[in-house]
C-alpha positions as CSV (number, residue, x, y, z in Angstrom):
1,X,163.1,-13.9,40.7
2,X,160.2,-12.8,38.9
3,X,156.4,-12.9,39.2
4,X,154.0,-14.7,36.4
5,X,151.1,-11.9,37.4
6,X,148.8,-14.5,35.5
7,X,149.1,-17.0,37.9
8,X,148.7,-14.7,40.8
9,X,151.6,-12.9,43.3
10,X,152.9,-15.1,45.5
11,X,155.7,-12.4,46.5
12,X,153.7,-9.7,48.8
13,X,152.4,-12.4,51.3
14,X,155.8,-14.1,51.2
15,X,157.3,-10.1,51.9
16,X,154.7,-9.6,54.6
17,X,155.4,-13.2,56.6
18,X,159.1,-13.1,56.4
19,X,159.5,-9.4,57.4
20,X,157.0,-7.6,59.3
21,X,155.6,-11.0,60.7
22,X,158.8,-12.1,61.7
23,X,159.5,-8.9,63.4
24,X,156.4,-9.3,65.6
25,X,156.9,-13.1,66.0
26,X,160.8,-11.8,67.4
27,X,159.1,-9.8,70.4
28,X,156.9,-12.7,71.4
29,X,153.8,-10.5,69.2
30,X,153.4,-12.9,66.1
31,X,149.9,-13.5,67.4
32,X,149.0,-10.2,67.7
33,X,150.0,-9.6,63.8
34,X,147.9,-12.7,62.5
35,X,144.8,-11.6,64.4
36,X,145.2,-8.2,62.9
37,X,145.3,-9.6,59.5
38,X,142.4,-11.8,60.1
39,X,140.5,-8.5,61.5
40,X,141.3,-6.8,58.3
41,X,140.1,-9.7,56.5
42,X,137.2,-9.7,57.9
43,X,136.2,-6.2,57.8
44,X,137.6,-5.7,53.5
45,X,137.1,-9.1,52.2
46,X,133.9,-10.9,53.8
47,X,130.8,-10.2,52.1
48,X,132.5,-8.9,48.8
49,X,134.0,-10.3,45.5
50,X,136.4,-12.2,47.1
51,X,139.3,-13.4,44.9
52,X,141.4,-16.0,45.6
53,X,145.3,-15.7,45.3
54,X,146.0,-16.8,41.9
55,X,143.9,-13.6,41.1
56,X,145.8,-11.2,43.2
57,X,148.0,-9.4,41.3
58,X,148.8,-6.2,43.4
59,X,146.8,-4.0,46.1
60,X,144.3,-1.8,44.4
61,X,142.3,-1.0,47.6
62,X,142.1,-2.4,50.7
63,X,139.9,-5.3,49.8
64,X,143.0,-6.7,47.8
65,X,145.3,-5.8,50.4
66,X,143.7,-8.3,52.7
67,X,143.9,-10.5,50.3
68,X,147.4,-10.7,48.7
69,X,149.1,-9.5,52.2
70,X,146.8,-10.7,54.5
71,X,145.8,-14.0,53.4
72,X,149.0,-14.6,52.0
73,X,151.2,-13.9,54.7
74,X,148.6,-16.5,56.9
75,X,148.8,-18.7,54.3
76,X,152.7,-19.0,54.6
77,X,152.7,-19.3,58.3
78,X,149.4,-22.2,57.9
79,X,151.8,-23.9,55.7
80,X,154.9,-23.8,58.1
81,X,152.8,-25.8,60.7
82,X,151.5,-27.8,58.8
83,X,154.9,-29.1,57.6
84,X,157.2,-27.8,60.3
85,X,160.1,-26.0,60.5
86,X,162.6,-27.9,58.9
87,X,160.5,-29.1,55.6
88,X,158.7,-25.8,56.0
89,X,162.4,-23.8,55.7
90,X,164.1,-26.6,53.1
91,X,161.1,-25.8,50.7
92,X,161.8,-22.1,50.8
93,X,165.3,-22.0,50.2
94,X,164.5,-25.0,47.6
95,X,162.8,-22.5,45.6
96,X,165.0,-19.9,46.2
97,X,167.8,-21.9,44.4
98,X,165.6,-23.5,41.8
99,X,164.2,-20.3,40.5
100,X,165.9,-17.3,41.1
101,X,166.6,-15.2,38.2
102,X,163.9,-16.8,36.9
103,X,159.7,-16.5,37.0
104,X,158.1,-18.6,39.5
105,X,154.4,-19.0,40.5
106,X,152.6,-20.7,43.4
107,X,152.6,-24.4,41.8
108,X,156.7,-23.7,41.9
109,X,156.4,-22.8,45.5
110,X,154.3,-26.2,45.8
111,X,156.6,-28.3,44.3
112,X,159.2,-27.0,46.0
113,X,157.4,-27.6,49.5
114,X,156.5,-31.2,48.3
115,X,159.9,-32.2,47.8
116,X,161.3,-30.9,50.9
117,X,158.3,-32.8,52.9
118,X,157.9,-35.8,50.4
119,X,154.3,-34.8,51.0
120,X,151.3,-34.3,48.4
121,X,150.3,-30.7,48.8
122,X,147.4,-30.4,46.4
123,X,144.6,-30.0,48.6
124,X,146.5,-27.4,50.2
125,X,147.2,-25.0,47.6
126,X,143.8,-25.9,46.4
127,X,141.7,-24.8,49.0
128,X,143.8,-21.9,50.3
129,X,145.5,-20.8,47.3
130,X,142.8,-21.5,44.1
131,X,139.9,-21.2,46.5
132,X,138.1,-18.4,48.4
133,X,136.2,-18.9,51.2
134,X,137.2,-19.3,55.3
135,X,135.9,-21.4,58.0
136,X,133.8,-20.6,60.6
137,X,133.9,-22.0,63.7
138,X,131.9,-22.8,66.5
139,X,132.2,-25.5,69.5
140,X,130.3,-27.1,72.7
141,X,131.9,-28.2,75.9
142,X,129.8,-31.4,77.0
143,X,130.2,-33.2,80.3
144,X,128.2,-36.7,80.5
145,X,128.9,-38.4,83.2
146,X,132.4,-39.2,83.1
147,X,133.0,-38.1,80.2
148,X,133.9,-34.8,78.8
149,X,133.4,-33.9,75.0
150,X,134.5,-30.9,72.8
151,X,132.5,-30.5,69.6
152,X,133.4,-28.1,67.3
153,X,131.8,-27.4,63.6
154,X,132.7,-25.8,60.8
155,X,130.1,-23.5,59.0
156,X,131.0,-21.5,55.4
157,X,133.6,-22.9,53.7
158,X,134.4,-26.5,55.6
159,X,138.0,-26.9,55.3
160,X,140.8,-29.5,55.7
161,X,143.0,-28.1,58.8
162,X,144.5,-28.1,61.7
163,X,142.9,-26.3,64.9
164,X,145.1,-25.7,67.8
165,X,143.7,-25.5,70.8
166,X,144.0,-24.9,74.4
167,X,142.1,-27.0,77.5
168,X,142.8,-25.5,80.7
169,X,142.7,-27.6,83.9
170,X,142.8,-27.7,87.7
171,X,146.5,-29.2,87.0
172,X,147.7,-26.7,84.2
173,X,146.9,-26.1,80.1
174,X,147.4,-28.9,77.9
175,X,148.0,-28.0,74.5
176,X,146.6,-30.4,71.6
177,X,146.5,-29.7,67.6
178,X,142.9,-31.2,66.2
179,X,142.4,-32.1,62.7
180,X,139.6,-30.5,61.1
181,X,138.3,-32.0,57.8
182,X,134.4,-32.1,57.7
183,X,131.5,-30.2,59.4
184,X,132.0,-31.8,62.4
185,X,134.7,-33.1,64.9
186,X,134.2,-34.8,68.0
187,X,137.2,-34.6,70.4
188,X,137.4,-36.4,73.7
189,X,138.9,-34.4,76.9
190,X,138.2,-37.8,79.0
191,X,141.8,-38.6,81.0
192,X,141.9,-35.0,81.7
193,X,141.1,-34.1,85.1
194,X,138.8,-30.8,86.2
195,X,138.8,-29.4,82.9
196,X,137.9,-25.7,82.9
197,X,137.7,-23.9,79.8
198,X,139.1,-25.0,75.9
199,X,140.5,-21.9,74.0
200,X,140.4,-22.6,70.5
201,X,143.3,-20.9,68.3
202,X,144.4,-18.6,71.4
203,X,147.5,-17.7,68.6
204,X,145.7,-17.2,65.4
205,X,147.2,-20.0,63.2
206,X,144.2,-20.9,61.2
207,X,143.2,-18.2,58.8
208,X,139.6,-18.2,59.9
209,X,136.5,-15.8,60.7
210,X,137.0,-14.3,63.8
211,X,134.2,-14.4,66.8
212,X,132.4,-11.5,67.5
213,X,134.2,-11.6,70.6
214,X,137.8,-11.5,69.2
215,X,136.6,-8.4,66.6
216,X,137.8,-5.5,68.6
217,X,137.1,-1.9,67.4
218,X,138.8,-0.1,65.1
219,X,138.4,2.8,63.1
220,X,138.7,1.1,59.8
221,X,135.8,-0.8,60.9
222,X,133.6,2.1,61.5
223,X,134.0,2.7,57.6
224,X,132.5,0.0,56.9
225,X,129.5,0.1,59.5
226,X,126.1,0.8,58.4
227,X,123.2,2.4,60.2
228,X,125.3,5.3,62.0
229,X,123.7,7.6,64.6
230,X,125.2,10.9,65.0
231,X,125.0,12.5,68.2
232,X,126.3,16.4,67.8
233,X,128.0,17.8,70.8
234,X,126.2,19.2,73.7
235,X,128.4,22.4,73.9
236,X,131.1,24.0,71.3
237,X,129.9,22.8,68.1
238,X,131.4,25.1,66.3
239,X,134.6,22.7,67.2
240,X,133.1,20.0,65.2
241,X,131.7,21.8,62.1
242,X,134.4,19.8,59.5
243,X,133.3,16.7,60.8
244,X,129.7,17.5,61.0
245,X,129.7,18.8,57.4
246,X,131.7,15.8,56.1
247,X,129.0,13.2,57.6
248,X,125.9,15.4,56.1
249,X,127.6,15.1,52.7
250,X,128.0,11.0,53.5
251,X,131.4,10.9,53.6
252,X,133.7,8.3,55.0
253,X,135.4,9.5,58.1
254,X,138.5,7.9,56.5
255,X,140.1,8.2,52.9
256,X,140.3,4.6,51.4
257,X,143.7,4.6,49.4
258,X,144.1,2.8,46.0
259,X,146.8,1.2,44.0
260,X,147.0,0.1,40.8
261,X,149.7,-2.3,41.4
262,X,152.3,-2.8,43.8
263,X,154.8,-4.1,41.6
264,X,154.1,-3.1,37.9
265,X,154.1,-6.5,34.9
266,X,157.4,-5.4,34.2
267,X,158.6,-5.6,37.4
268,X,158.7,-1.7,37.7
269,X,157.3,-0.9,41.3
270,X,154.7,1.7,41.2
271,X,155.4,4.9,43.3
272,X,152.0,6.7,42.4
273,X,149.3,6.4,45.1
274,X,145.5,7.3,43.9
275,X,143.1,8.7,46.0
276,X,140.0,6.9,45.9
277,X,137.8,9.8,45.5
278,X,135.5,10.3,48.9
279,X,135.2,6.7,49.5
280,X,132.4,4.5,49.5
281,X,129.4,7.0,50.6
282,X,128.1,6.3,53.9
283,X,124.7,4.7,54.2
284,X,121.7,4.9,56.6
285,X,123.2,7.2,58.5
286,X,121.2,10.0,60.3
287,X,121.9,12.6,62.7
288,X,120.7,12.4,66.3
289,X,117.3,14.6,66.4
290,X,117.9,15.8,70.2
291,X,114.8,13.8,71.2
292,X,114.9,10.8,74.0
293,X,116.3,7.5,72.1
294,X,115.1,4.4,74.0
295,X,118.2,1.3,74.2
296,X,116.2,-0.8,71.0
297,X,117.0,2.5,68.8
298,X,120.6,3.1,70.7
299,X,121.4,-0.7,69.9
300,X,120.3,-0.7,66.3
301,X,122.9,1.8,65.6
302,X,126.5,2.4,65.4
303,X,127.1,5.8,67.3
304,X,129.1,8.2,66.8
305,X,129.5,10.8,69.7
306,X,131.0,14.4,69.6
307,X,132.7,15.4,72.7
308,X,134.3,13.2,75.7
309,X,132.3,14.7,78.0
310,X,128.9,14.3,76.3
311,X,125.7,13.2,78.8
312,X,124.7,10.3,76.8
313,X,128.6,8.3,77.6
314,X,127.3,7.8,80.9
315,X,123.4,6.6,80.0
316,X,125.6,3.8,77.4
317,X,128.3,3.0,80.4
318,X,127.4,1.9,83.7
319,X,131.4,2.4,84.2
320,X,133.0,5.3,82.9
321,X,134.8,4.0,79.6
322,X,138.5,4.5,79.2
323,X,138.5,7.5,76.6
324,X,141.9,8.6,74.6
325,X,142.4,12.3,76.0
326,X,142.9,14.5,73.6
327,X,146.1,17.3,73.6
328,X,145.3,20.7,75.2
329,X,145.3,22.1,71.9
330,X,144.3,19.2,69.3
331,X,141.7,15.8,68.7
332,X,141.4,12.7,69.7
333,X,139.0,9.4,68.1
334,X,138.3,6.5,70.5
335,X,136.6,3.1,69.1
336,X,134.6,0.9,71.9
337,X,132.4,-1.6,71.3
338,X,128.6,-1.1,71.9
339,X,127.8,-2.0,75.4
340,X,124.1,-2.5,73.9
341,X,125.1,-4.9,71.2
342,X,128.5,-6.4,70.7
343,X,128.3,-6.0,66.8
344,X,128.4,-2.6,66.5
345,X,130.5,0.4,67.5
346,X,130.9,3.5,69.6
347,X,132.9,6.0,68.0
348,X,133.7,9.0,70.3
349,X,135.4,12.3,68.6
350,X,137.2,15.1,71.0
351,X,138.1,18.0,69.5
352,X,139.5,21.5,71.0
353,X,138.8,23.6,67.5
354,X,137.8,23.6,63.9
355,X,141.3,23.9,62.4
356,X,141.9,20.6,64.5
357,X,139.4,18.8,63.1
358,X,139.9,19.5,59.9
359,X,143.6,18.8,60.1
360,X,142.8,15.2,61.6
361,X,140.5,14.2,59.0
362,X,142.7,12.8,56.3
363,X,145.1,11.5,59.3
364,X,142.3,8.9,60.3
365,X,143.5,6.4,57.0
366,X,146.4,5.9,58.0
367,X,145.7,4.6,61.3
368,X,142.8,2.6,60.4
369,X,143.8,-1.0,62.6
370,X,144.2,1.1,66.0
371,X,141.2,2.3,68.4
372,X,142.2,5.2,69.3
373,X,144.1,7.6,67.8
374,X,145.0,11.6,68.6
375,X,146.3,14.2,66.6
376,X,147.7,17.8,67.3
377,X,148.3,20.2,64.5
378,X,147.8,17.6,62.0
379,X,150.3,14.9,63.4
380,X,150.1,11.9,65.0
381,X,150.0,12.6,69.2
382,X,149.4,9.0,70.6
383,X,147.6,5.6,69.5
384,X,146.6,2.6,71.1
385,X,145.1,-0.7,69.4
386,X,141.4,-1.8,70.7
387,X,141.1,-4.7,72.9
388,X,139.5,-8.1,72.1
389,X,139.5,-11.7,73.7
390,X,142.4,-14.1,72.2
391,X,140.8,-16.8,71.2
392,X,137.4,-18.6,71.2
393,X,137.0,-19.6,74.9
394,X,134.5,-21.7,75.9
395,X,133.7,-22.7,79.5
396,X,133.0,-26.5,81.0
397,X,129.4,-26.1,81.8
């Protein structure tokens, strides 16, 4: 089976869902993987060029990657819900059958899910295939009375969906699925008794933009930050110099890897990978001047922080944060999210020498969805992913 590249790659999202998804979905983790996609997507893909997937034709850089993996992987999996498992699996072996050894684009894969749910799927592949855009949601958990109300709207791209959500009760959860196909949805929650809280999409099943609250750090995200502080370490600089030098000369603290194509127009899959240069160059960043900073000017910026031990960790913490601990003879990067403002970061480096910190540097890409990461003589030592509510949760006043 072959891929009509003008008509966009349907194949990397398929590749994505049906393998590394469903390796994660296996272990009782399939939630965990969608969330991270939708983190990616929000941190490559919102605010630029987007493209939708008739467009993508292979990853390039990152931005794409979110795209034609991402996206298309949750795409897949919006799709299986929407049709359910039987329809959802008929349809893909349908178009396994119908064109393999042949080329086949997304309207095949349509047609192929519209005859195995005897369903009209145009506004489906419309919106999330020919269009860009995602929803973003908020809600409001009214009591009047009696009577208890869930509003939730739709800002940026209003789409036609399904919202899963979760209400939690004296008595136990109750799951319900809410159709979502304007600005605005009333639900009633009346008949359910001492209703706590309402999760909304607790398993990330609607592509959508994540709340601040669900965005937990990660070092990819720091690449995109602007308005970094750096703080220099209090003692040992001399540990730090490569780092220091490659923030002076704005440089990413990761190396943004590009592709021309995943799978050549031939078919041929490419096995060179392109270095994209030094990155974008880091803006409105400055380095920490060594006078007092008052919390308007801490909160204003993303910080980066040389050194586990450094003073100003306490002055940001009221508790001690939960640092990754670098090897005896190595580095270590920790991501938290600013206890002075929730959208930006705290990025804390550890280092024991200069020859460490060197060595990590082009490491740091590779990791770039985990929150802390250490290294020791150039190679991975430990990694951890950052933490972040599941879900928008949203309490009965």
């Amino acid at each position: 089976m072959f891929i009509d590249w003008k008509s966009g790659n349907w194949a990397e999202g398929a590749a994505i869902y049906f393998a590394d998804h469903a390796a994660m979905e296996a272990r009782g983790e399939g939630w965990r993987c969608r969330q991270r996609m939708m983190q990616g997507y929000r941190t490559w893909v919102l605010g630029e060029q987007e493209i939708p997937l008739t467009r993508f034709e292979g990853r390039e850089d990152r931005m794409t990657r979110s795209v034609g993996y991402g996206k298309g992987a949750l795409v897949y999996h919006m799709l299986r819900i929407e049709l359910g498992d039987e329809a959802f699996f008929n349809g893909i072996r349908t178009f396994m059958q119908q064109h393999h050894g042949a080329v086949a684009t997304w309207h095949h894969l349509q047609q192929s899910f519209e005859q195995a749910s005897s369903r009209n799927l145009d506004w489906f592949f419309r919106q999330w295939v020919q269009g860009v855009g995602l929803p973003s949601l908020t809600a409001t958990v009214e009591a009047r009375g009696d009577r208890q109300l869930l509003r939730i709207a739709q800002q940026g791209a209003v789409m036609n969906c399904t919202l899963p959500i979760v209400v939690r009760t004296a008595q136990g959860d109750k799951r319900m699925a809410i159709r979502l196909e304007g600005p605005l949805t009333e639900v009633s929650l009346d008949g359910l008794a001492e209703v706590r809280e309402v999760a909304l999409d607790p398993d990330y099943d609607l592509l959508r933009v994540l709340a601040s609250t669900e965005y937990g750090p990660s070092i990819e995200r720091l690449d995109r930050e602007q308005h970094l502080l750096i703080i220099p370490p209090r003692t040992r600089s001399a540990a730090y110099q490569p780092l220091i030098e490659r923030l002076k000369n704005k440089k990413p603290l990761t190396q943004q890897l590009e592709m021309p194509s995943d799978i050549g127009r031939q078919g041929r899959r490419e096995q060179s990978i392109h270095r994209k240069g030094t990155g974008t160059p880091l803006q409105g960043q400055r380095f920490w001047s060594g006078r007092r900073l008052n919390d308007q000017e801490l909160a204003a910026h993303t910080l980066v922080i040389m050194g586990n031990d450094h003073p100003i960790l306490r002055r940001l913490f009221s508790t001690p944060p939960t640092l990754l601990q670098r090897p005896p003879h190595g580095v270590s990067l920790t991501l938290l999210t600013h206890p002075l403002n929730p959208q930006r970061l705290v990025a804390v480096f550890d280092s024991s020498n200069a020859q460490e910190t060197a060595l990590s540097q082009d490491k740091l890409e590779n990791y770039g969805g985990n929150a802390a990461v250490s290294f020791k003589g150039g190679e991975l030592f430990e990694k951890r992913l950052g933490e972040a509510k599941r879900g928008m949760v949203y309490r009965m006043p």
